[in-house]
Chimera marker file (.cmm) of the C-alpha trace (Angstrom):
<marker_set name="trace">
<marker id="1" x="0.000" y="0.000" z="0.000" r="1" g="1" b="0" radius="0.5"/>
<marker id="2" x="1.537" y="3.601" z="-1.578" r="1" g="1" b="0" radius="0.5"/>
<marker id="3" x="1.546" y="6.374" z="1.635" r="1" g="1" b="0" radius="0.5"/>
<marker id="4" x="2.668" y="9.726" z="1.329" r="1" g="1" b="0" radius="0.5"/>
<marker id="5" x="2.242" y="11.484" z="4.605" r="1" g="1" b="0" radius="0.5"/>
<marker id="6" x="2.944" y="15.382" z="5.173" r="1" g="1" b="0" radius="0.5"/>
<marker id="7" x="3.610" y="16.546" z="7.973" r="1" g="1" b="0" radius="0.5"/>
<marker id="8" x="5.421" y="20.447" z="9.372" r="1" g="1" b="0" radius="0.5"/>
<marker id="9" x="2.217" y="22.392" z="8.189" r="1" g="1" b="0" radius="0.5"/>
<marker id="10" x="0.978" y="25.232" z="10.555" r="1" g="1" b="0" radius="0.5"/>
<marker id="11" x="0.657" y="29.066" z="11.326" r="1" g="1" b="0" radius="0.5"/>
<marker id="12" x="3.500" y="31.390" z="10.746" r="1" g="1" b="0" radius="0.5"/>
<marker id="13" x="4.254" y="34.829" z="11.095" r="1" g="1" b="0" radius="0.5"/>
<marker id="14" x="5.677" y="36.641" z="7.618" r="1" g="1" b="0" radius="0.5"/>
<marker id="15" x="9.357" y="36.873" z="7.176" r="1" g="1" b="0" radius="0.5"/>
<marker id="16" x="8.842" y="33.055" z="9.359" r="1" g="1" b="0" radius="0.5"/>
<marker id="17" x="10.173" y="29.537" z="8.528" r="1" g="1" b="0" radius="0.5"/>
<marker id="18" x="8.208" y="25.896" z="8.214" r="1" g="1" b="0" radius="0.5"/>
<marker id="19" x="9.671" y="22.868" z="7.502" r="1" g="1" b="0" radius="0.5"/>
<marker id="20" x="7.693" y="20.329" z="5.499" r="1" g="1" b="0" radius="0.5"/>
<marker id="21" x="8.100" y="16.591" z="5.643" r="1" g="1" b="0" radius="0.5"/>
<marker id="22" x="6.790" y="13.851" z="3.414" r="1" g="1" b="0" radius="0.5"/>
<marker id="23" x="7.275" y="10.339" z="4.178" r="1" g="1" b="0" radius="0.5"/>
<marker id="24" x="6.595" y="7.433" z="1.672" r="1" g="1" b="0" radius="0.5"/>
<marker id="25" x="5.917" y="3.831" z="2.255" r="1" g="1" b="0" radius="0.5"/>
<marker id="26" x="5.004" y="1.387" z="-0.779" r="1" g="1" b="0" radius="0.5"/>
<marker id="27" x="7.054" y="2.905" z="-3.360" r="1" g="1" b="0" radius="0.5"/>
<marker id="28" x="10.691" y="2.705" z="-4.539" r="1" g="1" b="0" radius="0.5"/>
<marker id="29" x="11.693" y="5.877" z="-3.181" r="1" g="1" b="0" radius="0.5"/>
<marker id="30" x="15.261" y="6.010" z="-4.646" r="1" g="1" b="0" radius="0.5"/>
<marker id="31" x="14.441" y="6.219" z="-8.141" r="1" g="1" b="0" radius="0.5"/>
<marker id="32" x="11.435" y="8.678" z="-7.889" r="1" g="1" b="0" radius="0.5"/>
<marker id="33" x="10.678" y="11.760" z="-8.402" r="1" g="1" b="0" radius="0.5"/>
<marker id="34" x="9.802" y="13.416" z="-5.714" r="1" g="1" b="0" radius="0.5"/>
<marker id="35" x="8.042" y="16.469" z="-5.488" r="1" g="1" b="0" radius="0.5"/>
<marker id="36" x="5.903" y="19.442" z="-3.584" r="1" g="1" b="0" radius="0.5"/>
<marker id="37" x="2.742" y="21.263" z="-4.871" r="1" g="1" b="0" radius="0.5"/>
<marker id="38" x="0.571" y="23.837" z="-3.357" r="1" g="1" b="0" radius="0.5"/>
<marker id="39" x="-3.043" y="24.843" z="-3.923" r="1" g="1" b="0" radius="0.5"/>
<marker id="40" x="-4.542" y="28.045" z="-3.164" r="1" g="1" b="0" radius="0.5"/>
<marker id="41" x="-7.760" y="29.020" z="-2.704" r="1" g="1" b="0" radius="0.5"/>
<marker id="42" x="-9.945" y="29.468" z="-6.095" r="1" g="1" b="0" radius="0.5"/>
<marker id="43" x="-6.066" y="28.943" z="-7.728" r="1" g="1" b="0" radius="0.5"/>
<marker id="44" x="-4.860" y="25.570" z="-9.812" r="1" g="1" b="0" radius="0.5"/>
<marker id="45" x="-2.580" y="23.161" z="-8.193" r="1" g="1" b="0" radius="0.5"/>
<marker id="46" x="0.907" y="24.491" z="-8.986" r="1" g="1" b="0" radius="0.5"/>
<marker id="47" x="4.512" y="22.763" z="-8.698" r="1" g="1" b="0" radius="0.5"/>
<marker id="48" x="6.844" y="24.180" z="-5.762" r="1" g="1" b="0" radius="0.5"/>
<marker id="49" x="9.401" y="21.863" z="-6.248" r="1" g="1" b="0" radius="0.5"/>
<marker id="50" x="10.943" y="18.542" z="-7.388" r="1" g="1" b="0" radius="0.5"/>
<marker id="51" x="13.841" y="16.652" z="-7.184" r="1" g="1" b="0" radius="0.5"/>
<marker id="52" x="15.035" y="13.933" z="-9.058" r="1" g="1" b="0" radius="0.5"/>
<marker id="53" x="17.876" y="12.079" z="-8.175" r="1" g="1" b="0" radius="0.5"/>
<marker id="54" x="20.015" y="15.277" z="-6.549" r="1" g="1" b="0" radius="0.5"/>
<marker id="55" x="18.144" y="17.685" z="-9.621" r="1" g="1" b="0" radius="0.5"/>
<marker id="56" x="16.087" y="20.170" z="-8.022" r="1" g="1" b="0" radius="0.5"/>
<marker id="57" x="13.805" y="22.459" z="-9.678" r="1" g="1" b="0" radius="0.5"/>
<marker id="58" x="12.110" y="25.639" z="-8.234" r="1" g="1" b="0" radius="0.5"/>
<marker id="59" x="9.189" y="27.815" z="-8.949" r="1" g="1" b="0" radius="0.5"/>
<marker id="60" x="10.246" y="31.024" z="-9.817" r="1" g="1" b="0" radius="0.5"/>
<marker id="61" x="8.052" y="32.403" z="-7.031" r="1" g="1" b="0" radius="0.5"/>
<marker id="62" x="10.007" y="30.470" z="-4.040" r="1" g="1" b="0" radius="0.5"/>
<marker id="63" x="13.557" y="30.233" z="-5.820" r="1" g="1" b="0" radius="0.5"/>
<marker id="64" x="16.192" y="31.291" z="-3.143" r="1" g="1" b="0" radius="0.5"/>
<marker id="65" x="13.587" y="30.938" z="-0.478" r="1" g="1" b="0" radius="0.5"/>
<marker id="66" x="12.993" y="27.415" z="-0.565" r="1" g="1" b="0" radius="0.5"/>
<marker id="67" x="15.186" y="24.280" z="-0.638" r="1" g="1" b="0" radius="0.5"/>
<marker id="68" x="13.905" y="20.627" z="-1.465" r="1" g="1" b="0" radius="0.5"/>
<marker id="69" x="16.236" y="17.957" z="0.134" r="1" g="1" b="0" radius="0.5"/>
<marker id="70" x="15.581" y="14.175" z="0.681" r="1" g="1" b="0" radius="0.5"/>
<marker id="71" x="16.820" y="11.381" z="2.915" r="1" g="1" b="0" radius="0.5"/>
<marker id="72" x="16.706" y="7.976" z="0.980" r="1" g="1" b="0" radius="0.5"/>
<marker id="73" x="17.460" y="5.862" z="3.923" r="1" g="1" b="0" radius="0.5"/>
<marker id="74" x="14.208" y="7.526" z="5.480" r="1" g="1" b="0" radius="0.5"/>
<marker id="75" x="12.630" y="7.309" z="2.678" r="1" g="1" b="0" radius="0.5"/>
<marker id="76" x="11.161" y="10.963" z="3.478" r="1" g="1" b="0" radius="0.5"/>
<marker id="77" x="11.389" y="14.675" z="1.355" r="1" g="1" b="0" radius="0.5"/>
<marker id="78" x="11.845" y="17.645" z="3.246" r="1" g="1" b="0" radius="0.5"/>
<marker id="79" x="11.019" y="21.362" z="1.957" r="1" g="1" b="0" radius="0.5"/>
<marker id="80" x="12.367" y="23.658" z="4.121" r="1" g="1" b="0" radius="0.5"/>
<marker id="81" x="10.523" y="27.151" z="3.308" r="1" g="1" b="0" radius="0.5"/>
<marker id="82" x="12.236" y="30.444" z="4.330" r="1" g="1" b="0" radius="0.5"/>
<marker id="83" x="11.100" y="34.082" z="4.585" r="1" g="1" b="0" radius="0.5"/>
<marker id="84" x="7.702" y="32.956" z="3.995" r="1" g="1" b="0" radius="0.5"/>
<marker id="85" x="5.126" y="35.117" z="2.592" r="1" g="1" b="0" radius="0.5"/>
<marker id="86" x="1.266" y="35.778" z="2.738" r="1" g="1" b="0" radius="0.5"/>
<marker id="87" x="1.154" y="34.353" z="-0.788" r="1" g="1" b="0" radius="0.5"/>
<marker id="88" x="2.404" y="31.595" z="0.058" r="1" g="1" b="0" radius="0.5"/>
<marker id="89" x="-0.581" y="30.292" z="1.990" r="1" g="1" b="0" radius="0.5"/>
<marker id="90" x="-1.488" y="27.115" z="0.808" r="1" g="1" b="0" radius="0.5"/>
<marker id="91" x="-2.344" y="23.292" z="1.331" r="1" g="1" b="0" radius="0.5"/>
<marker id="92" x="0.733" y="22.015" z="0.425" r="1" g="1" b="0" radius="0.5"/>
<marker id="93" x="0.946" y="18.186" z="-1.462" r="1" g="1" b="0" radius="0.5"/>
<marker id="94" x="3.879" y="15.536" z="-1.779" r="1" g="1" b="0" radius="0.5"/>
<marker id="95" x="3.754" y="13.550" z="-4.695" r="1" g="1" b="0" radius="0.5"/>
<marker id="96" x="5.659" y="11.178" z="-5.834" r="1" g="1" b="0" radius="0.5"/>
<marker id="97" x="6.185" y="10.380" z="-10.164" r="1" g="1" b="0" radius="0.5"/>
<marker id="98" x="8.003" y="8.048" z="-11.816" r="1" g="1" b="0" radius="0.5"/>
<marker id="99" x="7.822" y="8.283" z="-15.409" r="1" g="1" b="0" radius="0.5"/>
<marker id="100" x="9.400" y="4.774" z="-16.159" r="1" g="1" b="0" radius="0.5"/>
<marker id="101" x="8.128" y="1.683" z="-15.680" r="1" g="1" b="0" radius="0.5"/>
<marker id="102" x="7.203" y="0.769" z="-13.211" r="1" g="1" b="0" radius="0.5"/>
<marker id="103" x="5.055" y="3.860" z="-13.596" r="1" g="1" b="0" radius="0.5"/>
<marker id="104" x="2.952" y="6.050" z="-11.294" r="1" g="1" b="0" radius="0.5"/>
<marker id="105" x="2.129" y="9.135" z="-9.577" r="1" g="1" b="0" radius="0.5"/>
<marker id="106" x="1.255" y="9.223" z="-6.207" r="1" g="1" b="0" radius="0.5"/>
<marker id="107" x="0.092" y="12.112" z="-4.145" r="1" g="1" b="0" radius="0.5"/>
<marker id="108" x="-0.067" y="12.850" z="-0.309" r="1" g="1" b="0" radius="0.5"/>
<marker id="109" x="-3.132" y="13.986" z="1.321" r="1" g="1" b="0" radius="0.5"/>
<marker id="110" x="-2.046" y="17.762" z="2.127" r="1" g="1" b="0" radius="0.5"/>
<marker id="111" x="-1.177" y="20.127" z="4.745" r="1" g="1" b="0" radius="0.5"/>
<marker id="112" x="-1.904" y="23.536" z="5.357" r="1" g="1" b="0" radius="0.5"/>
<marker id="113" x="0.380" y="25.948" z="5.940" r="1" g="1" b="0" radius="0.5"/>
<marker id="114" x="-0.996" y="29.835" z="6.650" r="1" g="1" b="0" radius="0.5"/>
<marker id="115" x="1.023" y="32.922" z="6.218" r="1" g="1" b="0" radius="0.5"/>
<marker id="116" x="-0.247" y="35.923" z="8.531" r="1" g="1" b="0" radius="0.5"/>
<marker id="117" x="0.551" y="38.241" z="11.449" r="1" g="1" b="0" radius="0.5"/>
<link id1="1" id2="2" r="1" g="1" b="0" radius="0.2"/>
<link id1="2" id2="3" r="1" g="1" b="0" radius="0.2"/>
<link id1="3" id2="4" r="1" g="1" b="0" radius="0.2"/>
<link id1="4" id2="5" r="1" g="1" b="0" radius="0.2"/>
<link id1="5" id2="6" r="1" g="1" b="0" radius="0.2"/>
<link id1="6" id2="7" r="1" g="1" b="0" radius="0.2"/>
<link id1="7" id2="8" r="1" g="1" b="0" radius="0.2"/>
<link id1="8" id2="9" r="1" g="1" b="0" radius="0.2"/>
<link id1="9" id2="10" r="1" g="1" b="0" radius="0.2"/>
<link id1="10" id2="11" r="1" g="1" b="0" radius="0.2"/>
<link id1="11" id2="12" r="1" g="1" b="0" radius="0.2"/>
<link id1="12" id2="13" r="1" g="1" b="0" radius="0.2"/>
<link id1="13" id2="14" r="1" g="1" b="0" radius="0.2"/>
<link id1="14" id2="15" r="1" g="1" b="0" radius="0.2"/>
<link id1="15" id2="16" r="1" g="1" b="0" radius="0.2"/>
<link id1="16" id2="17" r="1" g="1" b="0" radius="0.2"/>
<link id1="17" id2="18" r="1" g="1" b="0" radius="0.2"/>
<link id1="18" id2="19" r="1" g="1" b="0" radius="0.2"/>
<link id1="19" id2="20" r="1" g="1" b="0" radius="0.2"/>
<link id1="20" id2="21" r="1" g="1" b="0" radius="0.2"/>
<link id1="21" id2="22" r="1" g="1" b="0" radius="0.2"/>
<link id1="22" id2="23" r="1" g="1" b="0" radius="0.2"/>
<link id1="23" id2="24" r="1" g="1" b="0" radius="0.2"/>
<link id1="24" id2="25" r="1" g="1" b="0" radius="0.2"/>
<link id1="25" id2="26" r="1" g="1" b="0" radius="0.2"/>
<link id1="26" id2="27" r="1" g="1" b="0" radius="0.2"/>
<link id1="27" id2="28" r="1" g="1" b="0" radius="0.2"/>
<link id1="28" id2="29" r="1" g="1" b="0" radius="0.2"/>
<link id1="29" id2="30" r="1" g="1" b="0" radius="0.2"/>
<link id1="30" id2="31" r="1" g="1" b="0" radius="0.2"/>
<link id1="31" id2="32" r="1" g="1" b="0" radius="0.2"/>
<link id1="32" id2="33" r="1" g="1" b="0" radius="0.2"/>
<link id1="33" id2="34" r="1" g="1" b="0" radius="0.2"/>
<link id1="34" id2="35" r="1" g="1" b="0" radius="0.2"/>
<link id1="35" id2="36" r="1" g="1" b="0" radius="0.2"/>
<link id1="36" id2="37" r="1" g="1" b="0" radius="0.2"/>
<link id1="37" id2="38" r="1" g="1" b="0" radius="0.2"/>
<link id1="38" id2="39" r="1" g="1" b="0" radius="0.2"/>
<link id1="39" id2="40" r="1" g="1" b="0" radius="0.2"/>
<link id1="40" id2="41" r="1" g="1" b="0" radius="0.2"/>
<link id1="41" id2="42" r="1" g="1" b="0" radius="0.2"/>
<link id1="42" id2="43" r="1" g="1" b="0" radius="0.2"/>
<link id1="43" id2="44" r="1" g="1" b="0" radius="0.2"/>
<link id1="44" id2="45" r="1" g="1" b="0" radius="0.2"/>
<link id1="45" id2="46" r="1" g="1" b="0" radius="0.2"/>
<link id1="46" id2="47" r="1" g="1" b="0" radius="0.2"/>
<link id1="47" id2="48" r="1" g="1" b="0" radius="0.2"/>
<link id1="48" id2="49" r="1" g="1" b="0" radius="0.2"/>
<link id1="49" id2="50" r="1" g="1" b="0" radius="0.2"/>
<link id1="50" id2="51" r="1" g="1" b="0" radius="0.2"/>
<link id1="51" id2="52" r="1" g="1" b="0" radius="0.2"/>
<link id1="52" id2="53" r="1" g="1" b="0" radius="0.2"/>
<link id1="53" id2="54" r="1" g="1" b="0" radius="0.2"/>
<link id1="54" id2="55" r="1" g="1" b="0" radius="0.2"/>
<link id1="55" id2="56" r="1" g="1" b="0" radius="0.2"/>
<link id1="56" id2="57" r="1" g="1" b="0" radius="0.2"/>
<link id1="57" id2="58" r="1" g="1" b="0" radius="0.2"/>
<link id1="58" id2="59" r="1" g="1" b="0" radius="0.2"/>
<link id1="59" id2="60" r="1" g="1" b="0" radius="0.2"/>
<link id1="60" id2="61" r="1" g="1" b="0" radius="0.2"/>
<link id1="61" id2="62" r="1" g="1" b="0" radius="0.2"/>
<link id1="62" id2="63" r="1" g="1" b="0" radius="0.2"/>
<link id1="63" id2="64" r="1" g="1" b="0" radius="0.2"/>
<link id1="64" id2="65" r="1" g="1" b="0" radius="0.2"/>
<link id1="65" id2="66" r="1" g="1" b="0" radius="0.2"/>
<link id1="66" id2="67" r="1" g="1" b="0" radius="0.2"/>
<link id1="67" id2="68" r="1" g="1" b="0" radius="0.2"/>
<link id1="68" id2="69" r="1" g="1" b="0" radius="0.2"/>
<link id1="69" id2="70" r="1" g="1" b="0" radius="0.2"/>
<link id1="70" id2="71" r="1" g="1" b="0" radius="0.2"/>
<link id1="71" id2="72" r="1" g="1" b="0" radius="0.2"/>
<link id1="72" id2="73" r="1" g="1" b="0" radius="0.2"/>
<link id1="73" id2="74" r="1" g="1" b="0" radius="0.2"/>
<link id1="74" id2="75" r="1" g="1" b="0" radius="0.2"/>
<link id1="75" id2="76" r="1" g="1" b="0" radius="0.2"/>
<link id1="76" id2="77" r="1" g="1" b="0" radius="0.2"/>
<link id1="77" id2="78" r="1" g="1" b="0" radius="0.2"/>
<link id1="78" id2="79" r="1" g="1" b="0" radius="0.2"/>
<link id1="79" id2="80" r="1" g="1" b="0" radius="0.2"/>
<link id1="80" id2="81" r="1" g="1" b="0" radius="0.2"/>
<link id1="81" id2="82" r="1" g="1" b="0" radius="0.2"/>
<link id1="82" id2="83" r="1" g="1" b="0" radius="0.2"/>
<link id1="83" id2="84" r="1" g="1" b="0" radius="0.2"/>
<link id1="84" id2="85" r="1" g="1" b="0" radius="0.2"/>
<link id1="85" id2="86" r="1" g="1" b="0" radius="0.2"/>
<link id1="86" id2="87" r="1" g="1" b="0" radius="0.2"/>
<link id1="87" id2="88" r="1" g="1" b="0" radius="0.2"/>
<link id1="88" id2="89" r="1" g="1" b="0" radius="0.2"/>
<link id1="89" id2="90" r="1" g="1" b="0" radius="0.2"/>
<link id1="90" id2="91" r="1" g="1" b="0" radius="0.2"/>
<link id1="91" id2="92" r="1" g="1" b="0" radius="0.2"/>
<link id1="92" id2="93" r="1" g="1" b="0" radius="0.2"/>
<link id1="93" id2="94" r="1" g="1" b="0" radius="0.2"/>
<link id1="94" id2="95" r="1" g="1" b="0" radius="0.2"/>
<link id1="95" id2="96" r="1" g="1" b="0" radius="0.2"/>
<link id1="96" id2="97" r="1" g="1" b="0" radius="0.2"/>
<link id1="97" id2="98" r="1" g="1" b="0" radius="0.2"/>
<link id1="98" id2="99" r="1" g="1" b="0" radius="0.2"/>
<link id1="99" id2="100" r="1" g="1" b="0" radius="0.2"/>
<link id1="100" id2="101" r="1" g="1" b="0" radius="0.2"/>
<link id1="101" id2="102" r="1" g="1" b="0" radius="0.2"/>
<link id1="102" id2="103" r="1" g="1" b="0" radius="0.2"/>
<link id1="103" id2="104" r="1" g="1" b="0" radius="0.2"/>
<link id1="104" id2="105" r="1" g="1" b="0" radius="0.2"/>
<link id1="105" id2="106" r="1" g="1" b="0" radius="0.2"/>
<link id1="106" id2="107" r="1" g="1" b="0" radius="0.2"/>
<link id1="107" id2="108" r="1" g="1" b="0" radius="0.2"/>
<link id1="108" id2="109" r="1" g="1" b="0" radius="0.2"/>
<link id1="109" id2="110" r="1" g="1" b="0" radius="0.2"/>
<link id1="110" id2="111" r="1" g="1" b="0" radius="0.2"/>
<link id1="111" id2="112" r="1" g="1" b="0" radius="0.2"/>
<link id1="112" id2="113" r="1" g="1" b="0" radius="0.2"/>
<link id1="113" id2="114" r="1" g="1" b="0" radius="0.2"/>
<link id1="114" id2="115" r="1" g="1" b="0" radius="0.2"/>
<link id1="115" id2="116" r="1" g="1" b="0" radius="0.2"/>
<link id1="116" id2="117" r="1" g="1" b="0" radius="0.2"/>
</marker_set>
């Protein structure tokens, strides 16, 4: 059975810090890709980051601010989010693609994480 279970999500002041983790069970984490997404209210799901392998790709909104990192022996993704800002309020969403066979795309159930003073 595929999990992908956020967790770091919460209330923070702007200018503030939040650590996201995601940890995976059920898939071969080495070889995915691993990523983070965020949806907004009324706004499309949009990609924050991925990394594949040690390839990391940013949004231009969060480059410089945020940094994607993963532990393969924990099988877990981290996205450590600096001088957060009120637009970047969001539920934020693990996934995890592999484009491959063995294909799939596998996405975590979300956490919030609110920008305000």
């Amino acid at each position: 059975q595929v999990q992908l279970v956020e967790s770091g999500g919460g209330l923070v002041q702007p200018g503030g810090s939040l650590r996201l983790s995601c940890a995976a069970s059920g898939i071969p984490f080495s070889i995915s890709t691993m990523g983070w997404y965020r949806q907004a209210p009324g706004k499309q799901r949009e990609m924050v980051a991925t990394l594949n392998g040690g390839a990391a790709n940013y949004a231009d909104s969060v480059r410089g601010r945020f940094t994607v990192s993963r532990d393969n022996a924990k099988k877990t993704v981290y996205l450590q989010m600096n001088d957060l800002k009120p637009e970047d309020t969001a539920v934020y969403y693990c996934n995890a693609l592999r484009n491959a066979p063995p294909r799939y795309d596998y996405w975590g159930q979300g956490t919030q994480v609110t920008v305000s003073s």
